[in-house]
C-alpha positions as a printed NumPy array, in Angstrom:
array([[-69.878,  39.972,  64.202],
       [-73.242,  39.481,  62.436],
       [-74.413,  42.58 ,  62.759],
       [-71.417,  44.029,  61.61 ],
       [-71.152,  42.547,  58.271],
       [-75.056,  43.218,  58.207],
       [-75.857,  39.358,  58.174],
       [-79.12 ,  38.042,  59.827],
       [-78.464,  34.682,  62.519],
       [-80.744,  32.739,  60.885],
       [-78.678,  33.326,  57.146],
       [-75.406,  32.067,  58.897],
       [-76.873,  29.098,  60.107],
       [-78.727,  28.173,  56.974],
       [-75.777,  28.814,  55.084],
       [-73.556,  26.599,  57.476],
       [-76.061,  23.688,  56.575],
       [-76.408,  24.64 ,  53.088],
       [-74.734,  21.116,  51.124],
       [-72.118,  21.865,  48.614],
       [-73.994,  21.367,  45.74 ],
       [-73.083,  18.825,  43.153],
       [-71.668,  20.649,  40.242],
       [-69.547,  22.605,  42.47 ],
       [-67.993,  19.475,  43.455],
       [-67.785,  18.732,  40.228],
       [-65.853,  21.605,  39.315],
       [-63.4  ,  21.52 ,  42.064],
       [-62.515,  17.65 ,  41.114],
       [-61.949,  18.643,  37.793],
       [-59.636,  21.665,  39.179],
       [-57.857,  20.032,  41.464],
       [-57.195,  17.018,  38.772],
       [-56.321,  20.162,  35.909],
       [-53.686,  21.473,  38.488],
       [-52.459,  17.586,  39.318],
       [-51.752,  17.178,  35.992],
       [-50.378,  20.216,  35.526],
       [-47.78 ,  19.698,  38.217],
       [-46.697,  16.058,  36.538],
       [-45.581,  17.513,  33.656],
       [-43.344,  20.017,  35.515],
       [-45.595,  23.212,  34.244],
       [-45.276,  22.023,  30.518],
       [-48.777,  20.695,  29.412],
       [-51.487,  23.401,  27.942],
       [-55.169,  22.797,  27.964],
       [-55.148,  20.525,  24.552],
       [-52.32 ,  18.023,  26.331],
       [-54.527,  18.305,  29.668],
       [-57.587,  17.865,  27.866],
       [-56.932,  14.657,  26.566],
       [-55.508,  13.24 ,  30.041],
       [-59.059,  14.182,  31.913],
       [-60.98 ,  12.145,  28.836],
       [-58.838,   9.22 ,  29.446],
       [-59.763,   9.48 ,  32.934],
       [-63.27 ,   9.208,  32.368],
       [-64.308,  13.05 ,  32.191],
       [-66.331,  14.472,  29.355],
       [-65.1  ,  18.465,  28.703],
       [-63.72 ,  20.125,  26.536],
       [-60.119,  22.029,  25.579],
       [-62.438,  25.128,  26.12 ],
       [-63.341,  24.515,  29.417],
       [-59.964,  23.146,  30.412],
       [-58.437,  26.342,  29.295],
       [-61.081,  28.537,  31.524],
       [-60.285,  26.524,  34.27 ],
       [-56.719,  26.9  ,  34.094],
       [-57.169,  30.5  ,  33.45 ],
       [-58.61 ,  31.076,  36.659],
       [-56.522,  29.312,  38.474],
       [-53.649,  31.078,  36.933],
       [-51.813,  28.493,  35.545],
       [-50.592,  27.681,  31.891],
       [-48.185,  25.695,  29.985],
       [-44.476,  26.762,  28.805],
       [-44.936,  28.57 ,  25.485],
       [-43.056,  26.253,  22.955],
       [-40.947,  28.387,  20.367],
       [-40.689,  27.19 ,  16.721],
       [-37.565,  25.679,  16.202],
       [-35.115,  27.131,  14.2  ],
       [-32.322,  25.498,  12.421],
       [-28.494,  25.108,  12.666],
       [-27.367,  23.257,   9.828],
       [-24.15 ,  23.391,   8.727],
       [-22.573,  22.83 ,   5.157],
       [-19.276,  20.265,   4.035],
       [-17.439,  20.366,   1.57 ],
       [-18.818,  17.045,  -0.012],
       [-21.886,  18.227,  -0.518],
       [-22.533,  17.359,  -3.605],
       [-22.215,  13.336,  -2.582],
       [-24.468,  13.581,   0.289],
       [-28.282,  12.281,  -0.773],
       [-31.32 ,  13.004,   0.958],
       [-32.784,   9.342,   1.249],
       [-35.27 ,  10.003,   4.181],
       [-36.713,  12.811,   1.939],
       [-39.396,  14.224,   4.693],
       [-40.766,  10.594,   5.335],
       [-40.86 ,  11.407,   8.878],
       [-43.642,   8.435,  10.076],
       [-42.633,   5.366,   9.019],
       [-44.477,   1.97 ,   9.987],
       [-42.306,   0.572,  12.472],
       [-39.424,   0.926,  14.896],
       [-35.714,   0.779,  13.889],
       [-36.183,   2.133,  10.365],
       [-35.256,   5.667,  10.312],
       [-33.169,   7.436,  12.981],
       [-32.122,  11.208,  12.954],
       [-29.345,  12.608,  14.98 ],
       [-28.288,  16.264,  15.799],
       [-26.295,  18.541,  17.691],
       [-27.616,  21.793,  19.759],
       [-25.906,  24.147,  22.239],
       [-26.938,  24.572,  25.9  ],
       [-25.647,  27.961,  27.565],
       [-24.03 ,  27.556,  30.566],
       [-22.584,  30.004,  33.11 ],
       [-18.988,  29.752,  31.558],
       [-19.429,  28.711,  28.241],
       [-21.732,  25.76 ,  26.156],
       [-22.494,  22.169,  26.536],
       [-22.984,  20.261,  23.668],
       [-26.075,  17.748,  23.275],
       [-26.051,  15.049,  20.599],
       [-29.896,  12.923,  20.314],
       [-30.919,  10.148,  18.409],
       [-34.437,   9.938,  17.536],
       [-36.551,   6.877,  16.334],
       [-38.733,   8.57 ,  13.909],
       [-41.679,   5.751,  14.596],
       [-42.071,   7.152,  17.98 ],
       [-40.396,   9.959,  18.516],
       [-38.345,   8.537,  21.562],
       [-34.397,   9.843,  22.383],
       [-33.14 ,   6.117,  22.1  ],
       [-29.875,   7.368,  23.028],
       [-28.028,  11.136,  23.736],
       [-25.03 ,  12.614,  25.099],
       [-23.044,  16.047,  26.748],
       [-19.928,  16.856,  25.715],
       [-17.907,  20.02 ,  26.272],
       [-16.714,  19.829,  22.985],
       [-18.152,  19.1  ,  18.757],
       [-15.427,  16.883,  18.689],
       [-16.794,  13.785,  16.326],
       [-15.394,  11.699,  19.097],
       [-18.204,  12.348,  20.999],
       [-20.547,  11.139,  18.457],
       [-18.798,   7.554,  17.9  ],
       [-19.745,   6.043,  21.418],
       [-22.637,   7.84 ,  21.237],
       [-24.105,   5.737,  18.03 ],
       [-22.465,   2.471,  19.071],
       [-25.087,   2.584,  22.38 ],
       [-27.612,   3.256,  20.399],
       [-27.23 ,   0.245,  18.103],
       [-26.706,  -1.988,  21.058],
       [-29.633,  -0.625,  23.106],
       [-31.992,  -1.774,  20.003],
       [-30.211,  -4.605,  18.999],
       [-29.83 ,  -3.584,  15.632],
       [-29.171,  -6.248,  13.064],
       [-30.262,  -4.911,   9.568],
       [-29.815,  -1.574,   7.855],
       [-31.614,   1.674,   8.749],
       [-31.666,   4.695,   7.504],
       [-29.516,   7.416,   9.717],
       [-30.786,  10.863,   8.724],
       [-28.367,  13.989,  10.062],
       [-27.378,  17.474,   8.78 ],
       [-24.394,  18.451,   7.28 ],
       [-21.996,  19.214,   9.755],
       [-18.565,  18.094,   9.96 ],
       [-19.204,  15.925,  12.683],
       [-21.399,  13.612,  10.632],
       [-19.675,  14.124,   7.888],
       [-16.33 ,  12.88 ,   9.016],
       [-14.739,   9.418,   8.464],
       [-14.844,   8.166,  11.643],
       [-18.9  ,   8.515,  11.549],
       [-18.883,   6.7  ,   8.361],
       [-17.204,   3.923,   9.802],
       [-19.643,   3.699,  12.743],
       [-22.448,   3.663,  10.854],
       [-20.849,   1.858,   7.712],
       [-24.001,  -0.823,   8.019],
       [-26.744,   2.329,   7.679],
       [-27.912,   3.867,   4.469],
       [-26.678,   7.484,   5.379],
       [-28.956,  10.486,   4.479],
       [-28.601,  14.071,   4.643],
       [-30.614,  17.542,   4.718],
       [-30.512,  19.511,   1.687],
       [-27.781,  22.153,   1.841],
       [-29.684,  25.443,   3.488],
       [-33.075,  23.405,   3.935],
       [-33.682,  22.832,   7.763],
       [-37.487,  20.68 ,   7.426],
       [-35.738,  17.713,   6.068],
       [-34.296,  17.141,   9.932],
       [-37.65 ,  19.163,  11.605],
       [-38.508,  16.311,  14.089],
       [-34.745,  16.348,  16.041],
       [-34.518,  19.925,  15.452],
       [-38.075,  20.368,  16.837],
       [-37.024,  17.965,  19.96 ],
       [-33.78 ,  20.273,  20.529],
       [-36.   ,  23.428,  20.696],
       [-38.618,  21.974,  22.765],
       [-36.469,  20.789,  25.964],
       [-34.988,  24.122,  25.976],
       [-38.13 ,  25.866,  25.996],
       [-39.97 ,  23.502,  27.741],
       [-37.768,  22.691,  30.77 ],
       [-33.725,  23.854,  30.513],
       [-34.569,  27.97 ,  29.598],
       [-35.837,  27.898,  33.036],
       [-32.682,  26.926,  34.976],
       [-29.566,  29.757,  34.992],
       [-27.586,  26.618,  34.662],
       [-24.266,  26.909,  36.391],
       [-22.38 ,  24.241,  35.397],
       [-21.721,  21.406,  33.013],
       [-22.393,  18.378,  35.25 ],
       [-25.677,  20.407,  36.083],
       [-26.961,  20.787,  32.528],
       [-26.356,  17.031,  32.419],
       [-28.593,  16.016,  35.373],
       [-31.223,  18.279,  33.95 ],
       [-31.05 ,  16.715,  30.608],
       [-31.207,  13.497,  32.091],
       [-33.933,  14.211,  34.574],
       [-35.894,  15.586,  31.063],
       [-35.365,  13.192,  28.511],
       [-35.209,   9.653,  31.037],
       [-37.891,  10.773,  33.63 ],
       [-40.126,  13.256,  31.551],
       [-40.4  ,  12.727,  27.861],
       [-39.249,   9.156,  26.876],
       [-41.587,   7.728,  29.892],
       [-44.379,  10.125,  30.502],
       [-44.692,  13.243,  28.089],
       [-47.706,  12.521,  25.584],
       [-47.633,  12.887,  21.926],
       [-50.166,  13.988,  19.639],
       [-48.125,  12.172,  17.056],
       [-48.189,   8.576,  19.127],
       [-52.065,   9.365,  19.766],
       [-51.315,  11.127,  23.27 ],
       [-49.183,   8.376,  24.708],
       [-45.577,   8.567,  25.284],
       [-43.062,   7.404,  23.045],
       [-42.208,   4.264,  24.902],
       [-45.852,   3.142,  25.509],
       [-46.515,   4.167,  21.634],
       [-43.489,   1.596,  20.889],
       [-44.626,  -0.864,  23.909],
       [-48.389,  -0.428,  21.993],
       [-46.499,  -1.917,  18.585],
       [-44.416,  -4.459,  19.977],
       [-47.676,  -6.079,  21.776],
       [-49.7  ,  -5.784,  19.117],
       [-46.777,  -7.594,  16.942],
       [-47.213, -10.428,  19.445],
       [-50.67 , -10.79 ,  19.299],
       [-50.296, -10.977,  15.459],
       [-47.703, -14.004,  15.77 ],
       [-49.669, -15.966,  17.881],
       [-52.647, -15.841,  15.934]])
């Protein structure tokens, strides 16, 4: 066989001997953690997200080199779509005020919620999903699937949501203008909340929710030919509860997750009480 691929016996041996040499090992731990990674987050992290996971672990590269690496192992993250609105107008326009005004970071939990609506295609028509966001973190503190825009979907919807975080003093609840949060019934729900609203044909005012909507489409339900409506609702579920509340990072919570960024607050709350 040697003298077939023209190799000398004395080159095979001293090539079986031959050590892997450190930085190759190097290189194939840091591939091997790169695809790891990569798996976790169900395809959806790029080299930046990756990046910062392999400095956290103790290893000194770059977004450069993380980028090569993935590139020739053929792997790369979900491209992420700008979001694009669908705001709706009311008829009361004129009396609905923009208090949240863009102030999209505030200083600590339980301040300023948003809540939206966006459409899922399924194989026979749309499911509906409804999110609240906590602004300080970014986390889906509560959501639901409907069939339906009914505002009847919304009502149980915000009254979990108030009773999941204990909510005791006014907040600001920040929404579009569609009828559904428009309507007296999610007035009355939310009668102890300073109620704000998007400008009419102005979709930034509500960018973080809106942004959240286009990214688990892109990210993780665009890749399903979802057939039915209790499927779109364990792939929500599996999204939101097992992927991005719990383990997706965020540039905005300093590449945690929302729940450690919140977990992060709340212990550092407690440290400031007891001394």
């Amino acid at each position: 066989m040697l003298k077939r691929v023209g190799l000398s016996r004395s080159n095979y041996y001293a090539q079986k001997k031959r050590s892997v040499s450190a930085t190759k090992l190097k290189r194939q731990e840091i591939m091997s953690k790169i695809k790891e990674i990569w798996e976790e987050s169900k395809h959806i992290y790029g080299a930046p997200k990756i990046t910062m996971i392999l400095r956290k672990n103790g290893f000194r590269i770059s977004v450069k080199t993380v980028g090569n690496y993935m590139r020739n192992m053929g792997i790369k993250a979900h491209y992420v779509k700008p979001w694009t609105t669908t705001t709706r107008d009311s008829e009361y326009s004129d009396q609905l005020l923009n208090y949240l005004d863009e102030h999209f970071n505030p200083e600590t939990p339980n301040t300023r919620w948003c809540i939206d609506t966006t459409y899922i295609p399924i194989r026979n028509g749309f499911a509906y999903l409804t999110s609240i966001m906590d602004l300080y973190s970014r986390k889906i503190i509560a959501w639901d699937l409907s069939d339906n825009l009914e505002v009847a979907n919304v009502i149980p919807l915000i009254e979990r949501a108030k009773r999941l975080r204990g909510i005791t003093q006014p907040l600001i609840m920040h929404s579009d203008r569609g009828s559904q949060f428009t309507s007296d019934a999610y007035k009355a729900v939310t009668a102890e909340f300073k109620l704000s609203y998007s400008k009419k044909a102005y979709p930034w005012d509500n960018a973080c929710i809106e942004s959240f909507h286009a990214l688990i489409k892109r990210e993780w339900l665009n890749q399903f030919d979802i057939r039915s409506y209790q499927e779109a609702r364990r792939l929500v579920f599996e999204y939101i509860e097992a992927f991005y509340n719990n383990v997706r990072i965020h540039s905005h919570c300093d590449y945690t997750s929302p729940k450690d960024f919140e977990d992060n607050y709340y212990d550092n709350q407690a440290l400031i009480q007891v001394a």
